[in-house]
C-alpha positions, 0 to 999 in steps of 0.5 A: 119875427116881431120887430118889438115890443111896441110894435106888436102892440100897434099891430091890428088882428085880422081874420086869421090872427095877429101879423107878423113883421118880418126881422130881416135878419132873422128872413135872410138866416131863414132863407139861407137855411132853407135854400142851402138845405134845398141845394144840398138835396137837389146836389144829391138828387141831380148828380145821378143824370150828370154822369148817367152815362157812366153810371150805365157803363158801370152797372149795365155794362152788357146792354148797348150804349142806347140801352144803357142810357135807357136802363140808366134813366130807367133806375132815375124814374123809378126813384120818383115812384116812391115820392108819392109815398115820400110825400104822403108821410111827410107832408102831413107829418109838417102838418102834425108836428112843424116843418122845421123838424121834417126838413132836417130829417129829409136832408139827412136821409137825402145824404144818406142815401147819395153817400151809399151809391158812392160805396156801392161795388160795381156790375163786374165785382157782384153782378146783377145785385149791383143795379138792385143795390143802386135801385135801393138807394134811388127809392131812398133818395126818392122817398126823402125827396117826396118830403122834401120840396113841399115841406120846404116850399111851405116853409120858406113862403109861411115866412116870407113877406106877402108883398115879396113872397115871389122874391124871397121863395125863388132864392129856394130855387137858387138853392136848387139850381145851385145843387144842379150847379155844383153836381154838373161841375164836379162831374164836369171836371171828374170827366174833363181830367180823368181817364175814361178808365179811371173814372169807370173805376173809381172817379164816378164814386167822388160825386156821390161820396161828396154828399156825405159832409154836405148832408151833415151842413144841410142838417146843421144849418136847418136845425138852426131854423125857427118855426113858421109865424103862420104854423105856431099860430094855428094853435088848436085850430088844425084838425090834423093835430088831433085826428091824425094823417089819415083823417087829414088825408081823407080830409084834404082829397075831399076838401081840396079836389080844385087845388089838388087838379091845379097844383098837378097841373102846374108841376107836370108843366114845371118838371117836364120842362126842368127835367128835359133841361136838367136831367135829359139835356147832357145825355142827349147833347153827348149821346144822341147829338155826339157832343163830348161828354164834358162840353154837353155838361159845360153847355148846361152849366153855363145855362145854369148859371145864368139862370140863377142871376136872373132868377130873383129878378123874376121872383121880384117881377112876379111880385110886380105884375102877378104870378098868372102873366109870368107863368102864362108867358112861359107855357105860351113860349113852350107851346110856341117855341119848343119845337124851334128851340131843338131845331136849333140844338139840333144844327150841332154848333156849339154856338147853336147848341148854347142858344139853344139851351139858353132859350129853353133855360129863359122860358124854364125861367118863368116856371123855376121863379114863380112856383115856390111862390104859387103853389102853396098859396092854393092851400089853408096853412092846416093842410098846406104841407100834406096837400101840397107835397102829394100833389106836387109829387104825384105829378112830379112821379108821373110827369117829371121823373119819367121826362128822360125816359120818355124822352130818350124813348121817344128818339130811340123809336122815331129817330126824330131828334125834335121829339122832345120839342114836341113832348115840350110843346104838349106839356107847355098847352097843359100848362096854359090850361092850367093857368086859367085856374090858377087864382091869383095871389102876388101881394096877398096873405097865404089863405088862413094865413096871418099877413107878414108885412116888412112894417106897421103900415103894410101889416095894417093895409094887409089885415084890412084888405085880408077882412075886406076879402073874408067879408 
């Protein structure tokens, strides 16, 4: 990632090593592999919620429709029950081996395991052994993903420039919502020009079935990627290299107890926010609210598509003002304006209902933007990967994945609609906290990390602002 030779030989070498200056086209390949690969998995992994309903009719056809939903959301949950497991394999094992390779594996088993649920019989064909097959699939899907979002994050922000590491790392959430996006559309159009009788039989297959091909142009487009700048240049200072994961492991969780805590705490406020828009949202709006099943997932869809215009602008602002005044401002918002927001769902128009979920969608903003950029900043580059990835997915598995299922329990039993507000409300306050000790790191080198600078001048002004903070 050089600009050349003469360069290189002007560049300074801080305390962590040379910098790297960024080839431009070689950042937007990077990007593009990296996000495309993310929106491959999230295709994947998102299109489960948007035909849950279905999915209920088809593998719990004897319970009722709320317990339907339930067992649906159930199975859903259970998945990130295995990211913990995901992530202690293969956050260390980017650590170990680069991050390259374990993106391209995790991509391939994500295929893998959404292709199988298109091909699996029905609970009319083989009974009960339909749902436990479906339970199989969503453990694979959950242990790909616990490799997944770390190991990705780390990658795209080790070679992003640290002036604009905001700005490039949320186009990984564009990747993101861009796999919601495509999920909710095919489903969209499967539930608006299908017979509810043929999409029982045989159209909820296509979504799953789609994930083939796409895994295979994930794999291909990752293999095509280079190693990170900040990686290649540990050299023989990563002592996971030669002690091992579970070394590493004891190594991380005695080393980085303040980091771990806040990294937990940001990702509950994250996910829980995400998963009520993403996952939760167009079930409650058809079942809970009696939307039709096609506007509930339309509404969302517009949301979405929203959000990713506007999402590296807010990348690029949490660059100019810092990442804590973003995030703040979302958490104070969810305190504040949660409760209202379902207030406003909950009037049934459909001009309410999109306001709605476009207030909810503004303030997921400030969260979707700025986290692939602050989260791995609050670890050295020799455990990034394997501090960052159980982190993240101990609190997604007990905070994020479990968001439709709490908040589909919580209606079930206080017959309140505004519950999920409330449960919004208490992970917004979390957030806040949380927040407040969150170090600061817009504009800085990753910790232990080389700067990447977009020129000499910048790379000159990093190293020495990098030996200033080391002094």
């Amino acid at each position: 990632m050089t600009s050349g030779q003469p360069a290189h030989r002007e560049l300074p070498t801080g305390p962590w090593g040379r910098p790297t200056i960024v080839d431009e086209a070689m950042l937007r390949r990077t990007t593009a592999g990296t996000a495309v690969g993310n929106m491959v998995e999230w295709y994947d992994f998102g299109v489960y919620s948007y035909i849950a309903v279905t999915l209920g009719r088809v593998f719990f056809p004897a319970s009722s429709g709320p317990v339907q939903l339930l067992s649906t959301f159930a199975t859903f949950a259970v998945a990130f029950g295995v990211r913990p497991l995901g992530g202690l394999f293969f956050g260390p094992l980017a650590d170990r081996i680069g991050r390259r390779q374990v993106l391209a594996v995790t991509v391939i088993m994500m295929a893998i395991g959404t292709f199988s649920i298109g091909l699996l019989p029905g609970y009319a064909q083989i009974g009960a052994w339909a749902p436990a097959l479906l339970l199989v699939a969503r453990l694979v899907q959950g242990f790909s993903t616990g490799g997944e979002y770390g190991s990705a994050m780390t990658f795209l922000t080790e070679h992003a420039p640290d002036r604009r590491r905001g700005f490039q790392a949320s186009w990984l959430e564009f990747g993101t919502m861009a796999g919601f996006v495509l999920g909710a559309g095919v489903v969209t159009v499967l539930t608006a020009t299908l017979p509810g009788r043929d999409l029982l039989a045989w159209g909820w297959r296509v979504p799953f079935l789609i994930a083939g091909p796409l895994g295979l142009a994930g794999l291909y487009l990752r293999l095509k990627l280079e190693e990170t700048p900040a990686y290649e240049q540990l050299d023989g200072r990563a002592p996971q290299r030669v002690f091992g994961a579970r070394r590493e492991l004891r190594r991380i969780l005695a080393q980085q107890r303040r980091p771990l805590l806040v990294c937990v705490g940001l990702v509950l406020v994250f996910n829980v926010t995400s998963y009520i828009l993403t996952s939760f949202m167009p079930s409650y709006l058809s079942a809970g609210l009696g939307l039709p099943q096609p506007v509930a997932l339309t509404i969302v869809l517009a949301v979405m598509v929203v959000l990713m215009v506007l999402l590296p602008l807010v990348g690029r602002l949490s660059d100019l003002v810092g990442r804590r005044p973003v995030l703040m401002t979302g958490s104070l918002l969810l305190v504040a304006g949660s409760v209202p927001t379902f207030m406003l769902i909950t009037r049934r128009t459909l001009t309410s209902v999109f306001a709605g979920c476009l207030l909810l969608g503004l303030i997921y903003l400030c969260f979707d933007s700025t986290m692939p950029a602050t989260l791995p900043a609050l670890f050295p580059t020799d455990v990034r990967s394997g501090a960052l990835s159980i982190a993240y997915n101990f609190s997604v598995s007990l905070f994020g994945g479990t968001t439709p299922l709490i908040a589909t329990a919580l209606v079930q039993a206080t017959h309140n609609l505004l519950a999920p507000g409330y449960y919004l409300a208490v992970a917004g306050l979390v957030g806040a906290v949380t927040v407040l000790f969150t170090p600061e790191s817009a504009g800085r080198p990753l910790p232990t990390a080389p700067p990447v600078a977009t020129d000499v001048e910048e790379a000159h002004e990093l190293v020495r602002e990098q030996q200033e903070a080391a002094a």
